[in-house]
C-alpha positions as CSV (number, residue, x, y, z in Angstrom):
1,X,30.9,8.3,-48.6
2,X,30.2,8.9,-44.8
3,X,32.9,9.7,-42.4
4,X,33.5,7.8,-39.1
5,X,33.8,9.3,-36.2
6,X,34.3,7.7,-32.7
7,X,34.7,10.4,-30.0
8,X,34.0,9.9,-26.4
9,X,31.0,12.5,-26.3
10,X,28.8,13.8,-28.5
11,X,26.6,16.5,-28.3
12,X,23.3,17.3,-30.3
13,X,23.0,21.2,-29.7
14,X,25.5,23.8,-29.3
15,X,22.9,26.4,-26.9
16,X,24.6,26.9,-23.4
17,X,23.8,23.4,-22.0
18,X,25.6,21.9,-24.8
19,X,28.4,24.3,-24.9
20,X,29.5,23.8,-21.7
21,X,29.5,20.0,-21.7
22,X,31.7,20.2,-24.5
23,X,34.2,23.1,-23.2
24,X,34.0,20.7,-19.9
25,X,35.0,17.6,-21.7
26,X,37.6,19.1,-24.1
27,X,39.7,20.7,-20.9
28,X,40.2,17.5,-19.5
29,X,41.8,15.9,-23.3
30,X,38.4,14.3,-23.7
31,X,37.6,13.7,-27.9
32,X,33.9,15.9,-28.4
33,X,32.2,15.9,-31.6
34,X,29.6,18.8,-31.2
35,X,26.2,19.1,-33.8
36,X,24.6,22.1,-34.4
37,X,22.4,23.1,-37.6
38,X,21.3,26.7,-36.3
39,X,23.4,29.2,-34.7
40,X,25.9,28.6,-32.4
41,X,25.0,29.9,-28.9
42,X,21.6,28.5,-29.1
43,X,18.3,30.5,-27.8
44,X,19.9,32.3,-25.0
45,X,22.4,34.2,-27.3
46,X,20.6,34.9,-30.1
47,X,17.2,35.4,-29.0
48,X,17.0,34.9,-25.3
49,X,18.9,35.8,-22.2
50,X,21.1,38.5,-24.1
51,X,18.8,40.0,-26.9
52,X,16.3,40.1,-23.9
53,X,18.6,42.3,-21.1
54,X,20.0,44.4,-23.8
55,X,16.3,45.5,-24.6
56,X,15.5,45.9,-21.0
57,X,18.6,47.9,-20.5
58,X,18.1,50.4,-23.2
59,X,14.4,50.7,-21.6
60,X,15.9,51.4,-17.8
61,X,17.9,54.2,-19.5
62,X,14.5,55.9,-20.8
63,X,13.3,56.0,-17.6
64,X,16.0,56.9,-15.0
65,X,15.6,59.8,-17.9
66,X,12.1,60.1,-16.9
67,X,12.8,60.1,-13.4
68,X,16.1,62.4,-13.1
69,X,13.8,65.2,-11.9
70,X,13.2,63.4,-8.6
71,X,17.0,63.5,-8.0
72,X,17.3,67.2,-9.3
73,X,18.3,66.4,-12.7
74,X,16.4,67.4,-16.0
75,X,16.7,66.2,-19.2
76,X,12.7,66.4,-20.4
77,X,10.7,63.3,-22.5
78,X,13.8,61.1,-23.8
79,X,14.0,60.8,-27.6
80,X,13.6,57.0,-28.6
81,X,15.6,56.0,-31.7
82,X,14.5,52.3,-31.7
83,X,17.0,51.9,-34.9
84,X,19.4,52.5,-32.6
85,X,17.8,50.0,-29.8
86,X,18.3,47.4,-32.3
87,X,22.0,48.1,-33.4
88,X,23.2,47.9,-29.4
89,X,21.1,44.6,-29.1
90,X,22.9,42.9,-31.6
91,X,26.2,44.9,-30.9
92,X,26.2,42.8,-27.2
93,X,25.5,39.6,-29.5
94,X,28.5,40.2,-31.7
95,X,30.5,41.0,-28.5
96,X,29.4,37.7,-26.8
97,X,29.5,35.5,-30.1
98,X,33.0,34.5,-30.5
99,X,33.1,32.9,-26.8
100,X,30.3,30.4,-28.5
101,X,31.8,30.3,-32.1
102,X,32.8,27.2,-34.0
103,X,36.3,28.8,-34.3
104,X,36.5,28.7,-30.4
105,X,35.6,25.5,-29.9
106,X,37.4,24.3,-32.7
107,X,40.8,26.1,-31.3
108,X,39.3,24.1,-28.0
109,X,39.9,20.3,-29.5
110,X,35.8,19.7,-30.6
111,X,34.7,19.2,-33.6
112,X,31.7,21.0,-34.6
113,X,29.6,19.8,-37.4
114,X,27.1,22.2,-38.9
115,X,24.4,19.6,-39.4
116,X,21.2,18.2,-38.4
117,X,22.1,15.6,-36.2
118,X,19.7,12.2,-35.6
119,X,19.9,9.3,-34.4
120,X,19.7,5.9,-36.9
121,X,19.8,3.5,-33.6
122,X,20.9,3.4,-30.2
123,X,24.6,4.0,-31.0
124,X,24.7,6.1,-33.5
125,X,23.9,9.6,-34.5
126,X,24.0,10.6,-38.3
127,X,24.9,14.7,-38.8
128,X,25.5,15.0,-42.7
129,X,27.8,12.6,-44.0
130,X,29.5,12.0,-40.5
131,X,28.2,8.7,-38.9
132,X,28.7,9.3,-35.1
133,X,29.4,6.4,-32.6
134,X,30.2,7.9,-29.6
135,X,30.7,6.3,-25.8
136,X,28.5,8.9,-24.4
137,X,25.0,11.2,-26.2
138,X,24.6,14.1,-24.5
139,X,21.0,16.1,-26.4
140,X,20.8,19.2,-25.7
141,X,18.2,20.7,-28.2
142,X,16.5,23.1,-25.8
143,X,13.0,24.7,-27.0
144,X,11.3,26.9,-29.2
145,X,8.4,28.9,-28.3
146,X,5.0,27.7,-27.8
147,X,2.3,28.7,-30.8
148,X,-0.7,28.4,-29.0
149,X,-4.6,26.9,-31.3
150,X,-5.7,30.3,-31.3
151,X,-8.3,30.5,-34.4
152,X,-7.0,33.1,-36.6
153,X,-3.2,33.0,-35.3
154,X,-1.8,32.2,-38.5
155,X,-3.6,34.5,-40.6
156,X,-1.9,37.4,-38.9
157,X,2.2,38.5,-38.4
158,X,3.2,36.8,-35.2
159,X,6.1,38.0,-33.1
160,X,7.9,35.7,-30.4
161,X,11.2,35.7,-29.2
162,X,13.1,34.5,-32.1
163,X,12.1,37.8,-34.6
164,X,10.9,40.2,-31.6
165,X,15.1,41.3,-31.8
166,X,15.4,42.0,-35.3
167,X,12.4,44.2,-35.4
168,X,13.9,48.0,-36.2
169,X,10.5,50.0,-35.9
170,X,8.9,50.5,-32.6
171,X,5.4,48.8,-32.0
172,X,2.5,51.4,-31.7
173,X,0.4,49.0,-29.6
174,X,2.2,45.9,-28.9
175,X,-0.9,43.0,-27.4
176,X,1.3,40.4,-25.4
177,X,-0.7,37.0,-25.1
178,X,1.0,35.7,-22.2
179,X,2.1,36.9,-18.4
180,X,4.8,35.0,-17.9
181,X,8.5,36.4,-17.7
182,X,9.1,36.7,-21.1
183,X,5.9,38.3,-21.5
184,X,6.0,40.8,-18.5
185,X,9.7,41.7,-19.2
186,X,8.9,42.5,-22.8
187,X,5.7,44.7,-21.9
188,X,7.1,46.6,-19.6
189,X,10.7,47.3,-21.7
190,X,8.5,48.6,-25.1
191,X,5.8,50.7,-22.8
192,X,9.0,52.3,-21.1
193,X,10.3,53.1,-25.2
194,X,7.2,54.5,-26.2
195,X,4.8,51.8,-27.3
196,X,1.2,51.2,-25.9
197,X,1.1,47.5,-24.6
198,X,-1.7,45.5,-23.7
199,X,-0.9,41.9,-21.7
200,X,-3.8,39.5,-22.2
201,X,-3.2,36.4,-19.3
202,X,-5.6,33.6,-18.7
203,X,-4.7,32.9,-15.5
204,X,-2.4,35.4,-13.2
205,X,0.0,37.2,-14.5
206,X,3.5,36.2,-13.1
207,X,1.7,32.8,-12.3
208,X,4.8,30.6,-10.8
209,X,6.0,33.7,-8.4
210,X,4.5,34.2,-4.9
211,X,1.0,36.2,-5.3
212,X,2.5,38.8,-2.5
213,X,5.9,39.7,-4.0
214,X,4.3,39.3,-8.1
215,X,1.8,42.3,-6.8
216,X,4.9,44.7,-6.2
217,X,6.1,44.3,-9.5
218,X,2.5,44.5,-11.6
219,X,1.1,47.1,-9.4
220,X,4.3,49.5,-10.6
221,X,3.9,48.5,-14.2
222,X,0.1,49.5,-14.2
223,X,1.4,52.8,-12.9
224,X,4.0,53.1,-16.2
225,X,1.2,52.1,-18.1
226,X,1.3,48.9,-19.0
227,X,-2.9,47.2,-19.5
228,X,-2.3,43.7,-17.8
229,X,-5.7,41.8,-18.5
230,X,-5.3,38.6,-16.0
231,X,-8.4,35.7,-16.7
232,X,-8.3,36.9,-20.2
233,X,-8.1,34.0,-22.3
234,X,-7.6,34.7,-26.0
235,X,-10.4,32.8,-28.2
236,X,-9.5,34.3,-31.9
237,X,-7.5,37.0,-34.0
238,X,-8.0,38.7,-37.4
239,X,-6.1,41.2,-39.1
240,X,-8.0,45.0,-39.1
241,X,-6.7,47.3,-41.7
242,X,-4.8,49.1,-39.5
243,X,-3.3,45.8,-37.5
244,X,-4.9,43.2,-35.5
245,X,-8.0,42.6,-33.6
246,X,-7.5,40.3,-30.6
247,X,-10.7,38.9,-28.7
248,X,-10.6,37.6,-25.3
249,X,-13.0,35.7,-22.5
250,X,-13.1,37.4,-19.8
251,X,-15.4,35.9,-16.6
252,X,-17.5,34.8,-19.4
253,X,-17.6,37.9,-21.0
254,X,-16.2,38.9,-24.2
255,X,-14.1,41.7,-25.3
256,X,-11.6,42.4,-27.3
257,X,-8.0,44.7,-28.0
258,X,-6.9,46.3,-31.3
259,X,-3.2,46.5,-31.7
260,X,-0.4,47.1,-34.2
261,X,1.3,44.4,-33.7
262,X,1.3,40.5,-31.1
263,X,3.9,39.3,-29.3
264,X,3.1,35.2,-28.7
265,X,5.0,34.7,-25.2
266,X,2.6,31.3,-23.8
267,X,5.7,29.5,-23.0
268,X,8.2,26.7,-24.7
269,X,8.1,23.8,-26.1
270,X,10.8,21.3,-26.3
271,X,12.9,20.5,-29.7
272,X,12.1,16.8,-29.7
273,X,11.1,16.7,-33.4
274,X,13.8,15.5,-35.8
275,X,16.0,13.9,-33.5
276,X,15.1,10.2,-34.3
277,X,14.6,9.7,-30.4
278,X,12.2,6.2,-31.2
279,X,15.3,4.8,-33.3
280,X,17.8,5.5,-30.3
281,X,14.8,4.5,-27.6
282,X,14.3,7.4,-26.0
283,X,11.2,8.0,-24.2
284,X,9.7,11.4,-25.0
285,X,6.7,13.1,-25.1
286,X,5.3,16.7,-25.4
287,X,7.3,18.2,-22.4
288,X,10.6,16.5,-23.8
289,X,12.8,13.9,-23.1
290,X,12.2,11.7,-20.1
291,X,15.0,11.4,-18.2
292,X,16.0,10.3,-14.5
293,X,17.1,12.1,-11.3
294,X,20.6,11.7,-13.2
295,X,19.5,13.1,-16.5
296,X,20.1,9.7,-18.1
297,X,17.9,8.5,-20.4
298,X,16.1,5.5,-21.4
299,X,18.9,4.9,-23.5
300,X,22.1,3.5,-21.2
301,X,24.4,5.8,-23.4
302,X,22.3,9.0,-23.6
303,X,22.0,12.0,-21.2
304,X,19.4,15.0,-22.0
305,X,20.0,18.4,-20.4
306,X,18.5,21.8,-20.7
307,X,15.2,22.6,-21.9
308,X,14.7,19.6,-23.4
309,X,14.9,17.4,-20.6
310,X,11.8,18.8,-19.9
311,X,11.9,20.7,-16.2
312,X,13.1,24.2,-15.4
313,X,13.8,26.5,-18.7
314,X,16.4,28.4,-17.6
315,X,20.2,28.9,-19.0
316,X,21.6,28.4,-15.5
317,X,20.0,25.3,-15.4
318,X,21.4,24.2,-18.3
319,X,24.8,25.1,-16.9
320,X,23.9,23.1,-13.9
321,X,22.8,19.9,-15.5
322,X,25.9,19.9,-17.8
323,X,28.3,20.4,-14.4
324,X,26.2,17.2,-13.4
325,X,26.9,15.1,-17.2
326,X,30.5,15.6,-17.1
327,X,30.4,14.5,-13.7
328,X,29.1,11.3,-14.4
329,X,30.6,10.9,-18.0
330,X,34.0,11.6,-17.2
331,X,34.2,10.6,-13.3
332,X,32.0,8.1,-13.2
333,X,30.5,10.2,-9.8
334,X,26.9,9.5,-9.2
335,X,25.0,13.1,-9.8
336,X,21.3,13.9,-9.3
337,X,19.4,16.9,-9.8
338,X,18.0,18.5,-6.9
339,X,15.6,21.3,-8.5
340,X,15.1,23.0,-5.3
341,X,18.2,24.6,-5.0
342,X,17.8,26.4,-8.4
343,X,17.3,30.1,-8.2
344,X,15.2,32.3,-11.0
345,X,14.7,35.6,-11.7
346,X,12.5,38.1,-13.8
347,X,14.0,41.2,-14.6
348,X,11.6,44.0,-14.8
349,X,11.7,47.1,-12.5
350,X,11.5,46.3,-9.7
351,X,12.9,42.5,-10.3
352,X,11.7,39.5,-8.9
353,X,13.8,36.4,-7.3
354,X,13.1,33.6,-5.6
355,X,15.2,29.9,-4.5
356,X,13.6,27.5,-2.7
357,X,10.4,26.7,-0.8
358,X,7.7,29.2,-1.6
359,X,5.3,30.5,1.2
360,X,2.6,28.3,0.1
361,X,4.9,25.2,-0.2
362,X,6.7,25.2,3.3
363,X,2.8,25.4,4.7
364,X,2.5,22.6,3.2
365,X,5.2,20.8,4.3
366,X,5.6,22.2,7.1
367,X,2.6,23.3,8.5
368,X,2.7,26.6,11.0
369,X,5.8,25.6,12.6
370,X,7.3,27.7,9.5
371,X,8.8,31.4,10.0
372,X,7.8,33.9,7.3
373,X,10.5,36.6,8.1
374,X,10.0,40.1,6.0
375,X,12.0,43.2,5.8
376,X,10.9,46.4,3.3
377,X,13.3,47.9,0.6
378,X,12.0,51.5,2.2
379,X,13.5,50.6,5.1
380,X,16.7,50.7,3.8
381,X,19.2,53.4,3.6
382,X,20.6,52.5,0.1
383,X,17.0,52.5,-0.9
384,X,16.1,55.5,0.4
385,X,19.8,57.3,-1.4
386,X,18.8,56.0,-5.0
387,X,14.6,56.3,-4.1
388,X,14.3,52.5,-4.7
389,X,12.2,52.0,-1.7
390,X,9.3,49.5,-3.4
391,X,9.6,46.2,-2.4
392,X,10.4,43.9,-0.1
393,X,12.1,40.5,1.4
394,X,10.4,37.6,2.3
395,X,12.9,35.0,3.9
396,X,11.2,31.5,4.9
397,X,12.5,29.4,7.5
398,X,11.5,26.2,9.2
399,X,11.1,25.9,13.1
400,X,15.2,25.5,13.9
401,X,15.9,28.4,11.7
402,X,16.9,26.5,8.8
403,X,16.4,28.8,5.8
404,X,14.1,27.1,3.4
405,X,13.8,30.0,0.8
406,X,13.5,33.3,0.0
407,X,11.9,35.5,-2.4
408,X,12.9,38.8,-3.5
409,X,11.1,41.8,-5.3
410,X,12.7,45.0,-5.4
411,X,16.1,46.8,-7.1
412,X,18.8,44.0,-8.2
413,X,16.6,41.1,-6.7
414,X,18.4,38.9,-9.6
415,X,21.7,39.9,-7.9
416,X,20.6,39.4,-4.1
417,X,19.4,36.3,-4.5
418,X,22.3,34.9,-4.9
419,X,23.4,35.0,-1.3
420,X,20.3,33.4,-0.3
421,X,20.4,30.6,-3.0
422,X,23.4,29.5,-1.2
423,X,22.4,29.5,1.8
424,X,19.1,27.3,0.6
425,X,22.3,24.9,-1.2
426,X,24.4,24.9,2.5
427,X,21.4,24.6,4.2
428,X,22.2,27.8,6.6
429,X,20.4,28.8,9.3
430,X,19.4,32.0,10.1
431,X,21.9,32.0,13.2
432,X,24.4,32.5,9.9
433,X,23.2,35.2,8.7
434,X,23.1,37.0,11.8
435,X,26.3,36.2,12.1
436,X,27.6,37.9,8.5
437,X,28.6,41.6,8.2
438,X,27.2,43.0,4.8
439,X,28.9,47.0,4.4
440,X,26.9,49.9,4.7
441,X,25.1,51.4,2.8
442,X,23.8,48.0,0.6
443,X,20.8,46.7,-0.5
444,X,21.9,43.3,1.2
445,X,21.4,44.8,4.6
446,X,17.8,44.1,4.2
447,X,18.4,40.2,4.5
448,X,20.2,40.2,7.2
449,X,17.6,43.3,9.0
450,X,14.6,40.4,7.8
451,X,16.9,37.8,9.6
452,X,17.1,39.3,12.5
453,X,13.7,39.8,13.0
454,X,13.9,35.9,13.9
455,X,15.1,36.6,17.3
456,X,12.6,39.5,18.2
457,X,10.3,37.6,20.4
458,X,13.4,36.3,22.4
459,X,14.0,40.4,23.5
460,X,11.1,40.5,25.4
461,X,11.1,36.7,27.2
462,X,11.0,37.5,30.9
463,X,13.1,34.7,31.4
464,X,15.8,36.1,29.1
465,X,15.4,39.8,30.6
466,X,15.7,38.5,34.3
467,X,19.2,36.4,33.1
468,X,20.4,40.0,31.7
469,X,19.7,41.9,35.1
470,X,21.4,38.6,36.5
471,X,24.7,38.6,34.6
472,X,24.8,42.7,35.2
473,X,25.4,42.0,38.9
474,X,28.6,41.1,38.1
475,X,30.0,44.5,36.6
């Protein structure tokens, strides 16, 4: 026998997206029947976000060991116990799990089914023996990681994401194919706990971030050590008895890398598979699930959020879209996404953040009335106290100083660029961030120094010196 159930929302997918829409919706009395066949917490819990920043973490305390001399400290070569690594990764995991456990949620008003859930037809979603029919579909499935046609791939042991975490041994050569965040944030946190790591990128390394500020961060992990290879595009792999043999084009010529072990890091793909999307009418393809400026679907009753929707793979975004569902659900308050305001970071050292307009994209929107507005991390007094002086700010502003975007590399970028994604959201002008007092000594004074450099020009107008020896006739 099947069990009916009739809620007002239900949710395929329990990661962060889906999690929120269903802590949203339960607040407010709302019934939520929640499906999730994996763990609860999805990607970003388990083997994303946290797993990720836990690594980096223990990797940052390696080398502020390292570097203590500079600051008249020693403490000699630190002593990597990567058993160890692995028991605080998963000990900030277990801390974090119960605020996405069935129990909570439960305890919340949703029911949680452990299940596969899929849909039979346009109404109705089957999770085990619980037929669903629900006013409202929210999927929010996310996305696994992309296994690229490599010849040989699946002859050898692959790492990605979802086993990298579990691993209690230290690589002795870790190859990386792929430059991208994950990638670049991986390399750098296993050569800074002893491994020898080797990034093989077929385009440019750090590919979506401005060329200028993505130099900053891969010129200082060339100097820990880290082999970034960019236009190296990987054409086969075999196992060697000692590991793996990976062989690469590069400019035509080819070469390869002999390593211990491979990290696959070429990006996501959507978890479309399974879901019985053509029995609901969903439109999908590779990328995921089509959906509108509203997230809606080609089905009236369904809503995708998150990775799966297909844009921007990042947790906060899936907080954002489900902020923008149980707006429309529950309120009945058009809701569209505006991408532009969404901030992202990569956290190596030093971290890189951007929101907004890039440099090359306000040229080409806006041609050379644009202002490209810079301020250096050395020029900072924090900076120069904690000798975090590489780096920079590059604020981007249209003609009437309305900020357009910013882009941050340097120490606790990911933090900073908050301020400045809300100013991109408000749409301040830089008249407002002159007009802001950050304290002293912060990082943060080196937006408003790059700010302020806006109204340099207007010192030495004759027109605005001869009204100052004007007014000073007057006492």
């Amino acid at each position: 026998m099947t069990d009916m159930l009739t809620p007002d929302i239900c949710v395929i997918g329990a990661g962060s997206g889906g999690l929120s829409v269903a802590a949203a919706a339960a607040a407010f009395g709302v019934e939520v029947v929640l499906i999730e066949e994996g763990k609860m917490g999805g990607d970003c819990l388990n083997y994303g976000c946290v797993p990720s920043k836990a690594l980096i973490a223990s990797a940052k305390h390696a080398q502020a060991i390292r570097e203590a001399p500079e600051f008249g400290v020693s403490a000699g070569e630190p002593n990597i116990d990567f058993q160890a690594v692995h028991d605080h990764i998963h000990g900030v995991i277990s801390a974090i799990e119960p605020n996405d456990s069935v129990e909570r949620f439960t305890a919340l008003g949703v029911t949680v089914i452990k299940e596969r859930g899929q849909f039979s037809d346009p109404d109705t979603v089957i999770a085990g023996s619980h037929t669903i029919r629900a006013r409202r579909f929210v999927v929010a499935t996310g996305s696994s990681p992309f296994i690229p046609a490599i010849e040989g791939l699946d002859t050898v042991p692959v790492i990605t994401n979802e086993t990298l975490f579990d691993r209690t041994t230290l690589a002795a050569h870790m190859v990386i194919i792929g430059g991208g965040p994950i990638g670049m944030e991986m390399a750098q946190a296993h050569r800074r706990l002893g491994a020898q790591v080797t990034v093989l990128e077929a385009e440019r390394a750090m590919g979506r971030d401005d060329p200028e500020m993505a130099a900053i961060v891969l010129d200082r992990m060339r100097e820990e050590g880290v082999e970034i290879m960019e236009g190296a595009k990987v054409i086969r792999v075999e196992k060697t008895g000692e590991g793996i043999r990976v062989h690469f084009d590069e400019d035509g010529r080819e070469g390869f890398i002999d390593g211990s072990d491979i990290l696959v890091a070429t990006g996501r793909v959507a978890n479309v598979e399974g879901l019985g999307l053509d029995k609901a009418g969903i439109a999908h393809d590779r990328k995921g699930i089509k959906v509108a400026a509203n997230l809606k679907t080609t089905n009236r009753r369904t809503f995708a959020i998150g990775d799966v929707a297909g844009g921007l793979q990042f947790t906060h975004v899936a907080g954002y879209h489900a902020g923008l569902v149980i707006q429309q659900i529950l309120f009945r308050a058009p809701a569209k996404e505006n991408s532009d305001i969404v901030p992202w970071a990569t956290y190596t050292n030093p971290e890189l953040a951007s929101v907004g307009l890039s440099e090359t994209q306000a040229r080409k929107l806006h041609g050379k009335s644009i202002n490209i507005l810079r301020w250096p991390y050395s020029e900072n007094d924090r900076a120069q106290a904690e000798r975090k002086t590489e780096g920079l700010i590059k604020v981007i502003a249209d003609s009437k100083g309305r900020i357009l975007g910013a882009a941050i590399a340097g120490a606790n970028a990911g933090e900073m660029i908050n301020f400045w994604a809300l100013a991109v959201t408000r749409k301040l002008k830089l008249a407002d961030i002159r007009g802001y007092i950050p304290p002293y000594p912060t990082l943060s004074e080196i937006g408003k120094r790059a700010a302020i450099t806006y109204y340099t020009p207007m010192t030495r107008k004759p027109l605005v010196r001869l009204l100052i020896r004007f007014l000073s006739r007057f006492g």
